[in-house]
C-alpha positions, 0 to 999 in steps of 0.5 A: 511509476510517476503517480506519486501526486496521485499517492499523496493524495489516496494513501493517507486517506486509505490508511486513516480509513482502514485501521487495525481492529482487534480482528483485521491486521491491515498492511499497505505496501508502496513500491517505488517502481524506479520513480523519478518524481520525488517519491522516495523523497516524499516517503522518507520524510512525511511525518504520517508516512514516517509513523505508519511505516515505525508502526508496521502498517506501511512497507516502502520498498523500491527498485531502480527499473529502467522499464515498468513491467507491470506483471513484475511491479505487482510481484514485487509488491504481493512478495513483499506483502506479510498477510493472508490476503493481498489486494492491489490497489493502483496509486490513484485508488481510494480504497474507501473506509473500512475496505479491509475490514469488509474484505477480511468479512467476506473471506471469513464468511465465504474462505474458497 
């Protein structure tokens, strides 16, 4: 809630550098979380936001709370998620180039 200056920055990066392979299906999910900063706005129009949510890699969903709770924000966002694994990141988070795919290694490699 009121990051979306933080998310224009991060999430295009994330994306780009956590690609789907041939192993790991990579999923980021955006929950506007009764946003009034022109999130919505934003999401519905971005041409790379546009693609990656037609491609499946990205779910946008929002709710018009009146006050952010964050336990609720954070279900809101796993339930939506459609993977094995759910990691959150915070909108002001870069998750690094090839995080998903070093995750999905570590629970391969050690699945408890």
């Amino acid at each position: 809630m009121g990051r979306l200056e933080h998310l224009k920055q991060t999430l295009p990066r994330n994306l780009l550098g956590n690609p789907n392979t041939d192993d790991v299906g990579v999923e980021f999910v955006v929950l506007n979380y009764g946003d009034k900063d022109g999130m919505h706005e934003w999401m519905t129009t971005d041409t790379q936001v546009l693609s990656e949510i037609e491609a499946g890699r990205l779910i946008y969903a929002r709710t018009d709370q009146p006050v952010f709770r964050m336990a609720h924000a954070k279900n809101m966002a796993h339930r939506l998620a459609t993977g094995d694994v759910v990691c959150n990141v915070d909108a002001d988070n870069f998750t690094g180039e090839g995080f998903a795919e070093a995750l999905a290694d570590l629970f391969a490699k050690k699945p408890n």
